[in-house]
C-alpha positions as CSV (number, residue, x, y, z in Angstrom):
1,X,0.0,0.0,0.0
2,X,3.2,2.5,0.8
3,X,4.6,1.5,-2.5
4,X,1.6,2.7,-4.1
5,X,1.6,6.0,-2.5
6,X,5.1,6.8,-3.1
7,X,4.4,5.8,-6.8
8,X,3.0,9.5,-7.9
9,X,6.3,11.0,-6.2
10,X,8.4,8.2,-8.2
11,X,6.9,9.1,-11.1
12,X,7.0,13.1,-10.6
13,X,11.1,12.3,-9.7
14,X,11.3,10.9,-12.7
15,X,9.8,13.2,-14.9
16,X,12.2,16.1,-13.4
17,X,15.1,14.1,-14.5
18,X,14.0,13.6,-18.0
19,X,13.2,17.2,-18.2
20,X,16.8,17.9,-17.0
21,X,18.5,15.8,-18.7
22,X,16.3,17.4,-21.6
23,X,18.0,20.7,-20.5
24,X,21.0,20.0,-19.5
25,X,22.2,17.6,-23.0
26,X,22.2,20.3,-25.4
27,X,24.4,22.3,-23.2
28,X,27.0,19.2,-22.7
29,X,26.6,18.6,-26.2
30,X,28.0,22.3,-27.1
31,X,30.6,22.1,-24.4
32,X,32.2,18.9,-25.5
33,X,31.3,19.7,-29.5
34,X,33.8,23.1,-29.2
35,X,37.1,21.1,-28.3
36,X,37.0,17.9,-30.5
37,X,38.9,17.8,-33.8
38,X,36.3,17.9,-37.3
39,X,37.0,14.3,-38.1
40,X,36.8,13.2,-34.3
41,X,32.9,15.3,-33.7
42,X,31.6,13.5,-37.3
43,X,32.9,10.1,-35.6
44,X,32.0,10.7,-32.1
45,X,29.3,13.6,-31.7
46,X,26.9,12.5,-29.0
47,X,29.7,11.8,-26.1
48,X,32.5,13.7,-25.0
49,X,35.8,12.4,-25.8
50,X,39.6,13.4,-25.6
51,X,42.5,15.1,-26.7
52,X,40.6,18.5,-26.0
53,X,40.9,21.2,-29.3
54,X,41.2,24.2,-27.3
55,X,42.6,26.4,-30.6
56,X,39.1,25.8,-32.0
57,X,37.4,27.8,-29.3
58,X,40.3,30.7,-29.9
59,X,39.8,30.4,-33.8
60,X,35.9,31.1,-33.0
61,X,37.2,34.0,-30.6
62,X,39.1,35.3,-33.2
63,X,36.1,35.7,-35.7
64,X,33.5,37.5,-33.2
65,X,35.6,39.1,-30.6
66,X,34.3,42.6,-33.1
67,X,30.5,41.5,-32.5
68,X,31.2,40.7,-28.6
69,X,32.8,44.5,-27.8
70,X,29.2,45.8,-30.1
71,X,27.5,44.1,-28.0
72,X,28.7,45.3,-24.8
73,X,29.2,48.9,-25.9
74,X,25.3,48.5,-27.4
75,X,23.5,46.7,-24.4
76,X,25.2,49.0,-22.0
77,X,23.9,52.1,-23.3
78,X,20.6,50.8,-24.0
79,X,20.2,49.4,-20.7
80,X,21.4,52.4,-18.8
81,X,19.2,54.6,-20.9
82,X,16.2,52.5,-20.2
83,X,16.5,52.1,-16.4
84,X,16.7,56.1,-16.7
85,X,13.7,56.5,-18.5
86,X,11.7,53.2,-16.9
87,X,12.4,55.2,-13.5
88,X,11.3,58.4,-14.2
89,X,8.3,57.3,-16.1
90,X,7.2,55.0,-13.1
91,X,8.3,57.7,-10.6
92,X,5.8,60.3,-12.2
93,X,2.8,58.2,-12.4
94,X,3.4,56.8,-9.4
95,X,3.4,60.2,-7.4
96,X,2.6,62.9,-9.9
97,X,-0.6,64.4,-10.0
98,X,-1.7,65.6,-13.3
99,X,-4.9,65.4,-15.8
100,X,-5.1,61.8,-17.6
101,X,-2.5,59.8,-15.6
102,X,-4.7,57.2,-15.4
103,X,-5.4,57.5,-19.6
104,X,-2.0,57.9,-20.7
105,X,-0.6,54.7,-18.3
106,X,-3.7,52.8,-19.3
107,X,-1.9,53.6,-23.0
108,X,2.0,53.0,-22.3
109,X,0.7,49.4,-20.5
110,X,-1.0,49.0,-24.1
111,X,1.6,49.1,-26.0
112,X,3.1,45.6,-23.6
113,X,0.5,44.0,-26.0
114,X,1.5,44.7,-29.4
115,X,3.7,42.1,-31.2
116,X,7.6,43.3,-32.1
117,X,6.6,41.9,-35.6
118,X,4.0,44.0,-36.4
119,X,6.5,47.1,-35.7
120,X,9.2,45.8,-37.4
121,X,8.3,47.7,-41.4
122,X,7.3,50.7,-39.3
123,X,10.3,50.8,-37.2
124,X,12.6,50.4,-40.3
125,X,10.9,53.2,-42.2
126,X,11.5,55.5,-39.2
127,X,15.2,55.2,-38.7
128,X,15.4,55.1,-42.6
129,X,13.6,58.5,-42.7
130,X,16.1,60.3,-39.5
131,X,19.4,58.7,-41.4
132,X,20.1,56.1,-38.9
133,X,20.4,52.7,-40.4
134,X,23.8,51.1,-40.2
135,X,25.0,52.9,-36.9
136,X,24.7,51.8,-33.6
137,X,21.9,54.0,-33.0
138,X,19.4,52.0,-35.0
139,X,20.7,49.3,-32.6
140,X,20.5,51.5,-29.4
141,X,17.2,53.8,-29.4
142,X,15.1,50.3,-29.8
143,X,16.5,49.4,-26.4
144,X,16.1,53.2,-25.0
145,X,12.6,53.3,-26.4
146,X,11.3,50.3,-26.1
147,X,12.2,48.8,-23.4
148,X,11.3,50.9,-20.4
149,X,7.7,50.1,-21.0
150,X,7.6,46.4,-18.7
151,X,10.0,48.6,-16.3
152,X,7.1,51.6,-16.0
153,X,4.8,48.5,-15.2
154,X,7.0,46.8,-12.1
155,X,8.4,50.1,-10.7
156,X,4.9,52.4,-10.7
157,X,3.8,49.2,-8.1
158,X,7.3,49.6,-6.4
159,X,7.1,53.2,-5.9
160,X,3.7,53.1,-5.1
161,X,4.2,50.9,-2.1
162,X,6.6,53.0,-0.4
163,X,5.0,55.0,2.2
164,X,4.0,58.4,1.7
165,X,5.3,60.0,5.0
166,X,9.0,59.2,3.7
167,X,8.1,61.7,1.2
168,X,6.1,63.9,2.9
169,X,9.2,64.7,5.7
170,X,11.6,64.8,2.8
171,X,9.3,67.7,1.2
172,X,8.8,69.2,5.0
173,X,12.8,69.5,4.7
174,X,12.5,71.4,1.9
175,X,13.1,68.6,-0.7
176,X,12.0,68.6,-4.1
177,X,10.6,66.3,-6.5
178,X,13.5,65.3,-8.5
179,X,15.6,64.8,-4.9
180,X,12.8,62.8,-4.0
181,X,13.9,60.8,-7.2
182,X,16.9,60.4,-6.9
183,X,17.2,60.5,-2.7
184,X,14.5,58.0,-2.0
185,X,12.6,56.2,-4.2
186,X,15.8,55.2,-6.7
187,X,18.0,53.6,-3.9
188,X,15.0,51.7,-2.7
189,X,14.1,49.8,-6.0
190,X,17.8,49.0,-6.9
191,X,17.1,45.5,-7.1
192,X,14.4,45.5,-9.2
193,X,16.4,47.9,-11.5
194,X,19.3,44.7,-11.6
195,X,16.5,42.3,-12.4
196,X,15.1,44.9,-15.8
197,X,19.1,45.0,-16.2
198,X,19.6,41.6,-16.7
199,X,16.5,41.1,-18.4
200,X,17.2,43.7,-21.0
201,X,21.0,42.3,-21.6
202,X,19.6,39.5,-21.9
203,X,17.6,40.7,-24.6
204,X,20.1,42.4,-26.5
205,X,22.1,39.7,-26.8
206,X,19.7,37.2,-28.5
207,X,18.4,40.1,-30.4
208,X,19.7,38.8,-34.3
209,X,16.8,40.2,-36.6
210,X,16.3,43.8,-36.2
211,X,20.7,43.9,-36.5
212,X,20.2,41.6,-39.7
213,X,17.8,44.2,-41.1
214,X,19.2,47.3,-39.7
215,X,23.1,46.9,-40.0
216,X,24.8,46.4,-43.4
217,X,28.1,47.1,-42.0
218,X,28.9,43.6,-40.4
219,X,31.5,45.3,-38.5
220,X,28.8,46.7,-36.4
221,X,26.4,43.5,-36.0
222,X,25.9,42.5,-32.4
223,X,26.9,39.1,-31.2
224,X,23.3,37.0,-32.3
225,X,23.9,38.5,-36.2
226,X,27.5,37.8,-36.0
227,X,27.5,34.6,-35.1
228,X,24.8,34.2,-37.6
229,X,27.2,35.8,-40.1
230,X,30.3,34.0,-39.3
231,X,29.3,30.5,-38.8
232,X,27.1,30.6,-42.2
233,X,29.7,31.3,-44.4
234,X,33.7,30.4,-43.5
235,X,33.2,27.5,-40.5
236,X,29.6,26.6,-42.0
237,X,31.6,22.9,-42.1
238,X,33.3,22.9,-39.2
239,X,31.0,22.3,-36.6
240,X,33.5,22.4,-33.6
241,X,35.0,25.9,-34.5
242,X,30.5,26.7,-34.9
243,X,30.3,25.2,-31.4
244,X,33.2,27.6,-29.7
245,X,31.6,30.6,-31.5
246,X,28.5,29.5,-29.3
247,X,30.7,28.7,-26.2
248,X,32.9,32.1,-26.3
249,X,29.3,34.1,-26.9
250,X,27.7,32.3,-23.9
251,X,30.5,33.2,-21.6
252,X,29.9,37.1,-20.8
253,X,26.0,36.1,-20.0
254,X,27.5,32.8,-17.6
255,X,29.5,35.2,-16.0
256,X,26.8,38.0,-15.4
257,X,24.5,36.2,-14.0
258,X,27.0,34.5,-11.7
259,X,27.8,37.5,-10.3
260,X,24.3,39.3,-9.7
261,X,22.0,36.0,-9.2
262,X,21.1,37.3,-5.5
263,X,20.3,40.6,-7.1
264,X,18.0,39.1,-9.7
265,X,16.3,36.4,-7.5
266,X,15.9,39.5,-4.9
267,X,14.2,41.9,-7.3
268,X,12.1,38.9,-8.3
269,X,11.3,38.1,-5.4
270,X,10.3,42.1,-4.3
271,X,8.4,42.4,-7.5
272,X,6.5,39.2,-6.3
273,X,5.4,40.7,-3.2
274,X,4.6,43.9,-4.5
275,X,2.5,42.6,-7.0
């Protein structure tokens, strides 16, 4: 009779092992796939074997090392410039006062709904028109602009929750609204700002298309297009060299979230309760 109880948690158990080993394989098969030799992955591909090829992961580095600085330089600004806007947005219709709040928030919440594909023609024409294709712009303002719209969502119900009478003594003091910014409300929602952060990076690294259709200058492609680029046309045979481009690319996002996991799971967690 136990046995049969403990069967549904047997079967659950094993179910979460399929589905990691589901996971977890493709990533093993990438890891082992960069430092085998081409004749040794066609003999051997689905188990990892030795003498390791590390100069096919530094022959990958060599080719997108160009597309990894873009895509720093690019995410960078375009995250920095979208906490600054998501912040200021969600700081004024949190605590502003003015005719159609509600309206116009009702309207930027809207815009959450409509798909990137259906802006994509649109979008084009628009940089095309203001002379911006094929500069880093038409890579950067998307981010800027588009963006802080999920940011305005979490931080409006961040800064809402706050209690008024930290504001009201800073105003008694003589305070005004942009110190009440900048002085309160910004230092209390830093780890929801790290979570948008890495969300955004994120983004902008997978982000291939809108490069691909933006960029003609390959030389300024961000890592997704690059890769894209490279790996379709001189190692498009050698799958080893096409795993390390995939390896090396992964690295800066392993290492990021290595380093600000607490500060991610944290602003979660805060936008969890605050919700």
């Amino acid at each position: 009779m136990t046995q049969y109880r403990r069967l549904p948690q047997w079967f659950l158990n094993a179910a979460l092992v399929a589905l990691l080993a589901m996971l977890l394989y493709p990533l093993g098969f990438t890891l082992w796939g960069a430092f085998k030799s081409d004749v040794a992955f066609t003999a051997t591909r689905w188990y990892p074997t030795l003498p390791l090829r590390v100069g096919n992961v530094s022959s990958a580095f060599g080719s997108i090392w160009r597309y990894l600085l873009n895509t720093v330089f690019v995410a960078g600004v375009g995250t920095a410039g979208m906490l600054l806007i998501a912040s200021l947005s969600a700081f004024t219709f949190a605590r502003m006062k003015f005719f159609g709040k509600e309206w116009l928030y009702m309207l930027v919440l809207a815009l959450m709904m409509i798909p990137g594909a259906l802006t994509l023609v649109p979008g084009y024409m628009l940089y095309k028109t203001f002379g911006l294709l094929n500069s880093y712009w038409a890579l950067i303002l998307p981010l800027v602009t588009g963006g802080p719209i999920f940011g305005i969502f979490l931080l409006r119900s961040f800064f809402e929750s706050i209690p008024k009478d930290y504001f009201e003594a800073a105003q008694m003091d003589g305070a005004h609204d942009f110190k009440l910014y900048y002085r309160i409300a910004l230092p209390l929602c830093i780890p929801i700002m790290g979570t948008l952060a890495i969300m955004q990076i994120v983004g902008a690294w997978n982000e291939y298309l809108w490069p691909m259709i933006t960029i003609a200058d390959h030389e300024k492609l961000t890592i997704a297009a690059g890769l894209l680029i490279s790996f379709t046309g001189q190692y498009s045979s050698n799958m080893p060299v096409t795993f390390g481009g995939y390896l090396v690319a992964s690295v800066p996002l392993i290492l990021l979230f290595t380093f600000t996991n607490r500060y991610y799971v944290q602003g979660l967690l805060s936008t969890a309760i605050k919700l």
